[in-house]
N, C-alpha and C positions, 0 to 999 in steps of 0.2 A: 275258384269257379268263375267262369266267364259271364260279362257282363250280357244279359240280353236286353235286345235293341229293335228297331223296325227302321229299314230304308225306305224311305219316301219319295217315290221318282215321279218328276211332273218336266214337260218343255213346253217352252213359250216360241214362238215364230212360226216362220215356213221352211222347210228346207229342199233346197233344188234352188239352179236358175231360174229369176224372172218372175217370183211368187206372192211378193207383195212386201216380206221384210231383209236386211240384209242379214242380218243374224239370226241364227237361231242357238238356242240355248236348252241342253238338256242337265237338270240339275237332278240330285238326290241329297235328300236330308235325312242326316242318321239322327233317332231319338231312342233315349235309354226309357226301357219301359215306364220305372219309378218316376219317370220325370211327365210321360204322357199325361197325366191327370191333372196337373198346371198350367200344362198348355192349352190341353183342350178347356179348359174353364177359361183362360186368358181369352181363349176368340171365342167361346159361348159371349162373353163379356163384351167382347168390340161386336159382336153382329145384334145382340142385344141393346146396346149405344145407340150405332146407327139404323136399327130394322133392318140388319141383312139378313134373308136367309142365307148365302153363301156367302165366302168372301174370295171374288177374285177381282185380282188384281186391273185387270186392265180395263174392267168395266168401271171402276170408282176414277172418277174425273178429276174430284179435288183435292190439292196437293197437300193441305192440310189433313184430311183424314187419311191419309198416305202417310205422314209424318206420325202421323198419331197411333195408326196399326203395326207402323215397323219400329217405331217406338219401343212399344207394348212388349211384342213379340222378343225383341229383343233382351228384355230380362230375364229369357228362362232359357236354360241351357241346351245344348244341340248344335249339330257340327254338321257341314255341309261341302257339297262340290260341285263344280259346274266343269260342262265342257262345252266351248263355243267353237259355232262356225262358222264363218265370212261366206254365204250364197254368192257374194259376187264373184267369188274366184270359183266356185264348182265348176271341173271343169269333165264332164258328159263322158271323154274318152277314156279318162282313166278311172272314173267310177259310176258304173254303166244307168244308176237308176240312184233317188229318192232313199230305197228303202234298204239298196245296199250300204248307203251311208249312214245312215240310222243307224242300222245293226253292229257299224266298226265305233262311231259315238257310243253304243252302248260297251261297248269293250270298254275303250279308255275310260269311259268312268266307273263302272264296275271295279275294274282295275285299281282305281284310288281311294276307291271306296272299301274298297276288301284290304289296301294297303291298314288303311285307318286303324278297321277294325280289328285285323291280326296284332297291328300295334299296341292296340290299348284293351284287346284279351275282350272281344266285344264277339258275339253272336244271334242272329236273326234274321228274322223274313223280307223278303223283298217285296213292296206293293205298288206296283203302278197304278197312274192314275190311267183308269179308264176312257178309251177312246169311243165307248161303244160301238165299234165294230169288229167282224172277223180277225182285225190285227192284233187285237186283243192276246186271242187264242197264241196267234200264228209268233207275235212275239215271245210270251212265258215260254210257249216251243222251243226258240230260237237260246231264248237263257239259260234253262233249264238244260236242252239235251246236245246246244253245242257250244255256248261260252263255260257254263261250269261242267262242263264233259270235258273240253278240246286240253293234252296235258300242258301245250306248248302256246301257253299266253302267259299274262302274267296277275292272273287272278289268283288271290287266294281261298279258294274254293270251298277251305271247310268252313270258314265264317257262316256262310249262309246256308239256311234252312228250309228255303221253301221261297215259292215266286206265283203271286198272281195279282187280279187287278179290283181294283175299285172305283165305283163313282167318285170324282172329289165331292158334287153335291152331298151329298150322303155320307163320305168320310171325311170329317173335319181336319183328321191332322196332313191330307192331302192337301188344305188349303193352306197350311204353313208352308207346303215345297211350293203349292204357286207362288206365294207373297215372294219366298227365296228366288223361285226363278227368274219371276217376271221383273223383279226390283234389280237384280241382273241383265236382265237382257234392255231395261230402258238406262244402264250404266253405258250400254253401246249404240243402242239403236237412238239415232237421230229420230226426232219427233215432224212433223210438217213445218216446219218452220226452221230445221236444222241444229235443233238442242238435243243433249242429253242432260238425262238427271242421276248423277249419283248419288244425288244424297241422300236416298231410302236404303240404298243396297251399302252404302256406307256406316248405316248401324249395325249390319251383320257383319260389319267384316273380321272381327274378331273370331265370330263362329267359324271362319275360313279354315279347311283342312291343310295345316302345316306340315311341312317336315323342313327339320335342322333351322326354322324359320323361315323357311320361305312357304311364300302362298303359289311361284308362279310354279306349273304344272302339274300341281296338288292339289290346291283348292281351285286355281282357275288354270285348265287346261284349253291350250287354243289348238284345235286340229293341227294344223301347224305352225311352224314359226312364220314365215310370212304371212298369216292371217291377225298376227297380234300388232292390233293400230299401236302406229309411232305414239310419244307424249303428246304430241303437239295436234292430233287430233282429239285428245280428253281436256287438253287446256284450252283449244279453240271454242269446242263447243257445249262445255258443260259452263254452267250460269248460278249453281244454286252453291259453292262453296268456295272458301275460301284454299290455295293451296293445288297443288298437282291436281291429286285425286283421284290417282290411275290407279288400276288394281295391280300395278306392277311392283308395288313396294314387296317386299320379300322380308322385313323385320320385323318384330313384337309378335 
């Protein structure tokens, strides 16, 4: 009997030229049902700590309580993917809008994400986090009646059962895919001063969707290949670890 599970889909940035961040970052976190009731007590637990009602990520300043929620998080089981994109390369001519490039990021990560699942006999629903607006709608449309309709992609279709959206306010375990996405997206994006920090997205990274051992294109998919920074920009500019630290390891 297959294992049932919930994808958790949140992104962090702007996406288009000229929008305010370079990267944007769309993540989904798969969780097995029997495991949700751990987690969500895990972050009743940290927002309860700190007095948050929510926990997102990019509102919390200090770096310690950063430390201490990806921490946390980090002992309870669940398995996740990212697909990132470099805005400074978008380029207008050959992908005409914003929202047509959304739609092909939602592919590729679908795609690895339904890899996952077929792999390890996993089935369930997909829940995005709510934009509160008509895109809402117009996306589950877009999931529902032509990524898991179209024969000729590479989804595997029967994994999933169903597509809609939610507050993250309001739905807590939406606030685990932010902590995942955004502890990712600040592993790229330079801060005002030209830093990044991987060392929060560095306690997940075991949670990284593999195959044959590697993470790159499975758990971190770069739009394309020329979008995925050299070494020598995650050793210039990250400060808080010891070692590489790039997400390009491909072992354990």
């Amino acid at each position: 009997m297959a294992i049932a599970c919930t994808v958790y889909i949140d992104e962090t940035g702007d996406l288009g030229a000229n929008r305010g961040t370079r990267w944007f970052v769309l993540s989904a976190v798969i969780v097995d049902k029997d495991c949700e009731g751990d987690i969500r007590n895990a972050l009743y637990s940290i927002k309860a700590k700190f007095n948050y009602r929510t926990i997102h990520w990019r509102k919390i300043g200090e770096f310690n309580r950063k430390a201490y929620i990806s921490s946390e998080l980090s002992k309870y089981p669940f398995t996740y993917v990212n697909v990132l994109f470099d805005t400074t390369q978008y380029d207008p001519t050959k992908i005409s809008s914003p929202d047509i490039e959304y739609n092909y990021l939602c592919k590729l990560l679908l795609e690895r994400v339904s890899w996952y699942m077929h792999d390890t006999d996993r089935v369930g629903e997909i829940i995005l986090s709510s934009r509160g607006t008509s895109k809402d709608a117009t996306l589950i449309d877009y999931i529902k009646n032509r990524l898991l309709n179209y024969p000729h992609n590479n989804i595997e279709k029967t994994v999933f059962t169903n597509v809609t959206a939610k507050a993250a306010s309001s739905w807590d375990m939406l606030q685990l895919a932010d902590v995942c996405a955004t502890s990712m997206f600040n592993w790229h994006e330079p801060d005002w001063l030209g830093f990044i920090t991987p060392c929060h997205a560095m306690k997940f990274k075991n949670k990284l969707f593999r195959q044959n051992g590697k993470i790159q294109t499975y758990g971190i998919k770069y739009f394309s290949d020329k979008m995925k920074p050299s070494t020598d920009f995650f050793t210039e500019k990250k400060f808080c670890a010891k070692g590489r630290g790039t997400p390009s390891a491909t072992t354990t």
